[in-house]
N, C-alpha and C positions, 0 to 999 in steps of 0.2 A: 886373210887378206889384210895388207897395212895400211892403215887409212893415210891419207897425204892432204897437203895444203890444195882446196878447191873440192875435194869429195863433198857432198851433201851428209852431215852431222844422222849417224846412223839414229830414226828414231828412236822413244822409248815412254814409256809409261813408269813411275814407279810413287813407292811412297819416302816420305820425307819423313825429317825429325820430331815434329807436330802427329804426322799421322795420314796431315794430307797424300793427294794424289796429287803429281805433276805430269806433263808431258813436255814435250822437246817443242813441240806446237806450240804451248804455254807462253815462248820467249823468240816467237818468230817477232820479226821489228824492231828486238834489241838486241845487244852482243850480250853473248855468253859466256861465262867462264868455266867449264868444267872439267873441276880436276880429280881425278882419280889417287886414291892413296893406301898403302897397307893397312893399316890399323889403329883404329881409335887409342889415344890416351898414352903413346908411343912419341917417347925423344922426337925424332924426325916428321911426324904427322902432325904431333905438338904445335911444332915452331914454326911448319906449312904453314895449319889452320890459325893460328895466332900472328902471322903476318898478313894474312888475307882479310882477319876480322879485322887488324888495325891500319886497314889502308881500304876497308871496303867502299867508306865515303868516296874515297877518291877516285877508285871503282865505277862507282855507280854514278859520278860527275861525268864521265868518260861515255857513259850510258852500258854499263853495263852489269849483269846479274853474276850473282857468284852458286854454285853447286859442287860441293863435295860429295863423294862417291868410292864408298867402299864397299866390304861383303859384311862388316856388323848388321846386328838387328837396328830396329826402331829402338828399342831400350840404352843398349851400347851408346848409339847417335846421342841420346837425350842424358843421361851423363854425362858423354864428353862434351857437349854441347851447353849444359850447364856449370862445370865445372871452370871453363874459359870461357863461358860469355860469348858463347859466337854468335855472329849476327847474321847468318844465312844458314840454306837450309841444307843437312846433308841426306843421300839417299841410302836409304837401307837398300844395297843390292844382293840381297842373300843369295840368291840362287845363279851369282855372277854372271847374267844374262845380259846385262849392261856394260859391266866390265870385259866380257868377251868382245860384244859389238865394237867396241871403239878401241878393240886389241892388248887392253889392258890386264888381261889374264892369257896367258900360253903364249908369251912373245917369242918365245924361244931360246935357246943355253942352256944351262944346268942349273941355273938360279931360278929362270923364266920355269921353267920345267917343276921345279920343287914346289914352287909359289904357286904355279896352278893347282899342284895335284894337293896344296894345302888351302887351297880356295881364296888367295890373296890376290889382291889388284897389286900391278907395278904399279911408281909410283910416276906419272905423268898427266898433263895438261894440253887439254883444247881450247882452243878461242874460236867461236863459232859465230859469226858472225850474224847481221840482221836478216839474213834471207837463209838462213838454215845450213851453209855451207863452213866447211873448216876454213879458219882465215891462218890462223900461226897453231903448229906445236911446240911444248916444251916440252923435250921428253926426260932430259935431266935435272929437273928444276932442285934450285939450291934451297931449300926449304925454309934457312932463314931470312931469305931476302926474296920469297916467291911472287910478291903483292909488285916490288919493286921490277920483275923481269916482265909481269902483268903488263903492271902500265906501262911498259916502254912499248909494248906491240898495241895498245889499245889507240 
């Protein structure tokens, strides 16, 4: 099923860069950011996660949190996370259980199809709003200017 602008943000449990645990519960009464991406340390996940850290102030002025989400481990996360200096947390979704929920694995095509059976998230974004509801997706987001398509919906 494909999520749409007004569904309730499929919950989730998972762990973060740090090690913590998060839930979707965690960030009820702020907006959300969570975007979904192939792989750590990659061209295009790069220049995502490097426009998001350099605009997350502005982000978070707007009242809002930011979560990256791919199928890396916690170790993966905490390299690329050290290497660019990111300033939010990403989730280790190894077992793409998160990434299915919110349709970011087996979207469907011959690309959709490959990427799941090789266990990657598409590369796309929810803004989930203060009451736990999807408010905007981005499902083509231009990677180097992601933070910039962000705050235009927040």
């Amino acid at each position: 099923m494909k999520l749409k602008v007004g569904d309730a943000a499929p919950l989730f449990t998972a762990t973060t860069t740090d090690g913590s645990t998060i839930r979707l519960g965690d960030y009820l009464g702020t907006k959300l950011v969570i975007y979904f991406y192939p792989m750590d340390d990659t061209p295009g996940c790069t220049k995502q996660a490097c426009s998001l850290r350099d605009h997350n102030q502005e982000i978070r002025d707007k009242g809002a949190a930011i979560l990256g989400v791919s199928t890396q481990d916690t170790s993966s996360h905490q390299r690329f996370t050290e290497k660019y200096q990111l300033n939010f947390p990403l989730i280790a979704d190894t077992d793409g259980a998160i990434s299915r929920a919110y349709g970011a694995i087996g979207s469907g095509g011959l690309m959709g199809a490959a990427m799941s059976l090789l266990g990657v998230a598409n590369r796309i974004t929810f803004i989930i709003d203060e009451n736990g509801h999807i408010a905007h997706i981005i499902d083509k987001p231009d990677c180097a200017n992601h933070a910039e398509e962000v705050l235009q919906l927040l």
